[in-house]
N, C-alpha and C positions, 0 to 999 in steps of 0.2 A: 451449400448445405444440403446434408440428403434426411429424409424425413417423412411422415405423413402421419392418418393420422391414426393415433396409439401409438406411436412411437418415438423417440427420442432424439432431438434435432443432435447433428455430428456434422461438427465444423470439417473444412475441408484443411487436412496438417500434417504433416507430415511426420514422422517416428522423428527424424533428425530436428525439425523446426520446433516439434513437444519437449525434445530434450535440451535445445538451446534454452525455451524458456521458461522450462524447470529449472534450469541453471541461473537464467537472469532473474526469478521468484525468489533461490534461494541467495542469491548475492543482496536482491533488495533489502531480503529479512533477514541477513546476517549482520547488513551495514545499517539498517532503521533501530536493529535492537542496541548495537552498537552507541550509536547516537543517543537511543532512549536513555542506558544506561550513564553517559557519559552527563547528561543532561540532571536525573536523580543524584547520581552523586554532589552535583557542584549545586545542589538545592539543600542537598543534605552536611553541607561542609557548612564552617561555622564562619559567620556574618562578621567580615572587617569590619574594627573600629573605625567609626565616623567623624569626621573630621567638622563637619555640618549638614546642614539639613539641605543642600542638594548634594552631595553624596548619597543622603539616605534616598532620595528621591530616586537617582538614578540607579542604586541598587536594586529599589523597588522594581523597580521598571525592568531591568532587565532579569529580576526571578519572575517577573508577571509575561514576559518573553520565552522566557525557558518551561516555562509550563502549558503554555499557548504551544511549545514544538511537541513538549511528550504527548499532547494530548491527537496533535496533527500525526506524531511520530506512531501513536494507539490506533488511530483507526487505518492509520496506512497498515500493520501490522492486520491488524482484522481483515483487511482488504486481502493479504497474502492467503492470510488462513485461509479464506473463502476461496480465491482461488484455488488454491493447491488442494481444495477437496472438490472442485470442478474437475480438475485436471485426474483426478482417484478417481469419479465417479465416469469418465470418460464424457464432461459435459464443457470443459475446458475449450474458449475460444467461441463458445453459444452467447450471444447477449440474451441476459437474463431475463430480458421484455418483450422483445421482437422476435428471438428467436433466428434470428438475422447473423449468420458469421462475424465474428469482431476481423476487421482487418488485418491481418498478416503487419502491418508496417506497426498499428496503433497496439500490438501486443508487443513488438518488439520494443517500443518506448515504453509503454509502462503494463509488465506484464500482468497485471494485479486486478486489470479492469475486467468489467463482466457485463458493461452495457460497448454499444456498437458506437457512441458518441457520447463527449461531456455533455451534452444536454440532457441527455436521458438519466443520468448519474443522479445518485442523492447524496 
């Protein structure tokens, strides 16, 4: 990380590793909105006849499932957003607490992060 102070911490990354995970940002947020959508519709389709009351249960259950993922599938979404305007404002790869380079390996797994470790994460 180069930096001091007044100025703006800049991950060490390279134009080809930015553009890989530009790429793997928009693949997440192509395939999350994907899923989102896929998820809204089959909530919005109309309720099979019930045969009885555990049928109805387990219907329950799995729309109480399917809203638990849009809502996991939302803020993973928000997570992209935030990134991809890191990555605009050339802040992409800075944990956003320490200040600390996020690892090269732990952006290639989920490019969306913005702290240096899941602990630091909210």
């Amino acid at each position: 990380m180069k930096g001091g102070e007044g100025t703006r911490p800049v991950a060490v990354l390279t134009e080809a590793q930015l553009a890989e995970l530009k790429a793997r940002l928009l693949q997440r947020e192509a395939d999350s909105q994907r899923q989102m959508d896929e998820l809204v519709a089959s909530l919005k389709s109309r309720p099979p006849c019930f045969a009885d009351a555990a049928e109805r249960a387990d219907y329950r259950r799995r729309q109480g499932l399917a809203e638990r993922q849009i809502q996991q599938l939302q803020t993973r979404l928000g997570q992209i957003a935030r990134a991809r305007a890191r990555m605009t404002r050339g802040e992409y790869g800075v944990c956003e607490r320490s200040g600390q380079p996020i690892p090269l390996a732990r952006l290639m797994a989920m490019p969306e992060v913005t702290t240096v470790t899941k602990d630091s994460e909210d």
